[in-house]
Backbone as JSON, one array per atom type, in Angstrom:
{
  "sequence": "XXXXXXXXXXXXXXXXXXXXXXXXXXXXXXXXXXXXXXXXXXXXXXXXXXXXXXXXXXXXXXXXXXXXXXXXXXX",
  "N": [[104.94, 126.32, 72.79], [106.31, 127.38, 74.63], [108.2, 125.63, 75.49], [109.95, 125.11, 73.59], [111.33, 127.83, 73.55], [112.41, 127.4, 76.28], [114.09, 125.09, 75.87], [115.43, 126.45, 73.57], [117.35, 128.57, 75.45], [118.94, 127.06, 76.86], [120.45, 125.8, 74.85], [122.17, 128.44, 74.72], [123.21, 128.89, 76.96], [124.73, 126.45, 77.32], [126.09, 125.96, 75.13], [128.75, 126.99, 72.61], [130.02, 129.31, 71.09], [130.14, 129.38, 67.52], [132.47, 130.31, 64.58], [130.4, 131.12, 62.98], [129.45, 132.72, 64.3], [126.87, 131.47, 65.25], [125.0, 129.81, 68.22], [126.33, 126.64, 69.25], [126.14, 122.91, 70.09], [126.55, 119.61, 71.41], [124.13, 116.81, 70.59], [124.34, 114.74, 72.72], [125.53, 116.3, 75.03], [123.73, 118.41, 74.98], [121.37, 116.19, 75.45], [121.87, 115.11, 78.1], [122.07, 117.2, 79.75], [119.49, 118.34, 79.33], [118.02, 116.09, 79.86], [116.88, 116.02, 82.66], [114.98, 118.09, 83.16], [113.08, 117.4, 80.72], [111.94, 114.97, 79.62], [110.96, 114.86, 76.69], [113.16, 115.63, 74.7], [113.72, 115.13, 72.17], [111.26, 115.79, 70.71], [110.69, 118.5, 71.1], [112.92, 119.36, 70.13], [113.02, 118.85, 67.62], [110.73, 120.02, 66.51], [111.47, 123.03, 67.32], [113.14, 122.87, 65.29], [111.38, 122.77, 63.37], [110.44, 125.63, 63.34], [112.2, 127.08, 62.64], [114.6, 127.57, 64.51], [116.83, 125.86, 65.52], [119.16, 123.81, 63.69], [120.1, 120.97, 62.75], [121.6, 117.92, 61.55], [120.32, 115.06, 60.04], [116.83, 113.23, 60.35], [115.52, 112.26, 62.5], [116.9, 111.99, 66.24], [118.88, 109.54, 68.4], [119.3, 108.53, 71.14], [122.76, 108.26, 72.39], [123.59, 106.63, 70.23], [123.56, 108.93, 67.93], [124.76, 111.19, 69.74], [126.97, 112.87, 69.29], [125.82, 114.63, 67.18], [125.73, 117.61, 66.26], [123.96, 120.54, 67.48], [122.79, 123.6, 66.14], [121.96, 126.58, 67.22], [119.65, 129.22, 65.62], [118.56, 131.24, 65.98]],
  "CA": [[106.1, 127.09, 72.34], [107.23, 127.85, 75.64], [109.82, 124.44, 76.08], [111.12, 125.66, 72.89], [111.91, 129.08, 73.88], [113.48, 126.95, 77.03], [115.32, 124.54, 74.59], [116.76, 127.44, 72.86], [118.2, 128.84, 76.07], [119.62, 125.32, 77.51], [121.43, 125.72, 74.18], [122.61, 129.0, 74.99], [123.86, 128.58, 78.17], [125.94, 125.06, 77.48], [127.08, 125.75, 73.47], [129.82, 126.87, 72.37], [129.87, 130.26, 69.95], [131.27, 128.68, 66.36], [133.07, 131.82, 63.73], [129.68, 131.55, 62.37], [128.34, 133.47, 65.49], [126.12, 131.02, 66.21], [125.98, 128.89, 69.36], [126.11, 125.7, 69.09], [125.42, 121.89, 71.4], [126.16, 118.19, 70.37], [122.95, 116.21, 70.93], [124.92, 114.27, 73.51], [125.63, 117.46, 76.17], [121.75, 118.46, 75.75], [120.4, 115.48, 76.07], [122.36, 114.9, 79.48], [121.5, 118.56, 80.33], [118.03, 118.88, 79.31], [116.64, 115.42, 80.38], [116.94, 116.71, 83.71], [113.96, 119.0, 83.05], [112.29, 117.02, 80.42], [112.38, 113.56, 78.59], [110.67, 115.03, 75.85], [113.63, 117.1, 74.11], [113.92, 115.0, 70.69], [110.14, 115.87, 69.99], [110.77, 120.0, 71.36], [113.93, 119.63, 68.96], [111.94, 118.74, 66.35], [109.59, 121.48, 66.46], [112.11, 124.31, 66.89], [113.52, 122.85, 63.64], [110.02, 123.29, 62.07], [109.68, 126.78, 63.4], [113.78, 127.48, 62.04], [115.45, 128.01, 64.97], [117.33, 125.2, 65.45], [119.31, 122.94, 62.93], [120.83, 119.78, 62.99], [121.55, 116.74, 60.33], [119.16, 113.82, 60.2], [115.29, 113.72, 60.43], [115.67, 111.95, 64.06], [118.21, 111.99, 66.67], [118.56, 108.67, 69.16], [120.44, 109.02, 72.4], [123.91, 107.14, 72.33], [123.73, 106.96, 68.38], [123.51, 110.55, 68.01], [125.32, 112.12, 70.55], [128.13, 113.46, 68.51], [125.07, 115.24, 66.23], [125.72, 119.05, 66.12], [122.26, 121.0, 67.45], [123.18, 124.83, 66.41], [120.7, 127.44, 67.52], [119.64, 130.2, 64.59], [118.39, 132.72, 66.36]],
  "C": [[107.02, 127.44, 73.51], [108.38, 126.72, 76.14], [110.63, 124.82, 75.17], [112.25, 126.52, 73.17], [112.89, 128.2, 75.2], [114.63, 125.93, 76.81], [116.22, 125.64, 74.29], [117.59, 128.17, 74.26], [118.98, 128.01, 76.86], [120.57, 125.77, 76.47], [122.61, 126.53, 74.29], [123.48, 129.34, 75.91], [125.0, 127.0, 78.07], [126.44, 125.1, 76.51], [128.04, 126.52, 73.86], [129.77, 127.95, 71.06], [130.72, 130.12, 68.64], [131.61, 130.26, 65.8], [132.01, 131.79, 63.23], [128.75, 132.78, 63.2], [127.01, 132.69, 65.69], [126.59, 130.1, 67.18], [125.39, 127.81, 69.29], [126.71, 124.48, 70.12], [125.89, 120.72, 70.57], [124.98, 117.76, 71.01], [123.32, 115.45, 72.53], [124.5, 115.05, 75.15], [123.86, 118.03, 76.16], [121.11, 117.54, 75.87], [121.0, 115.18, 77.51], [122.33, 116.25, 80.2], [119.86, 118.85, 80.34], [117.26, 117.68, 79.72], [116.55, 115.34, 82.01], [115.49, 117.65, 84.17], [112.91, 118.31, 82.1], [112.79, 115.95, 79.26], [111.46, 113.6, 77.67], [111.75, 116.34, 74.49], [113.54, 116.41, 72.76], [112.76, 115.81, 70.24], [110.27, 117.69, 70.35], [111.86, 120.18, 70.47], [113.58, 119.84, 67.49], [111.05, 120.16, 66.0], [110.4, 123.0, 66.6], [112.44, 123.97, 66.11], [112.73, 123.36, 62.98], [109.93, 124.97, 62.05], [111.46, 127.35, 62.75], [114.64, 128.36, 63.07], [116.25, 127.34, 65.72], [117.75, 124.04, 64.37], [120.49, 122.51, 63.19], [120.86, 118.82, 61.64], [120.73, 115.49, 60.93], [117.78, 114.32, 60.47], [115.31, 113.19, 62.01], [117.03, 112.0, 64.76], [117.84, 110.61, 68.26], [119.61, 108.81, 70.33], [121.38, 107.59, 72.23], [124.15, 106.88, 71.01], [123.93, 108.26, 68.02], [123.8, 111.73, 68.83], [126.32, 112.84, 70.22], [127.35, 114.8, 67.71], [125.19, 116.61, 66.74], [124.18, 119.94, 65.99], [123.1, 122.77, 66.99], [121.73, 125.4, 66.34], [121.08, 128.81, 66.42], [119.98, 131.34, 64.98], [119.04, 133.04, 67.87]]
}
């Protein structure tokens, strides 16, 4: 749980606060920020989805295909 918790603040620190008040990442900008620290973020993405504090569209996300993909953080 603890890459999550450092996922969710990668997000925090590089998004972008939408009118929904949350802050939100394209897949793109964290994966060129976070694989820096670890070339495991699809599968730590994944798993804050499960736990609901990150959502995105699609069940996977592929680097260079999916860099446009909108990560917003919940909590």
């Amino acid at each position: 749980m603890l890459e999550v918790e450092e996922l969710c603040m990668i997000i925090r620190r590089t998004g972008e606060v939408g009118e929904d008040g949350h802050v939100s990442v394209t897949f793109g900008q964290l994966f060129e920020t976070y694989v820096t620290i670890s070339n495991k973020v699809v599968g730590i993405l994944l798993r804050a989805r499960k736990h609901g504090l990150v959502h995105f569209e699609g069940e996977m996300l592929w680097q260079g295909k999916d860099d446009d993909v909108v990560i917003t953080l919940l909590q």
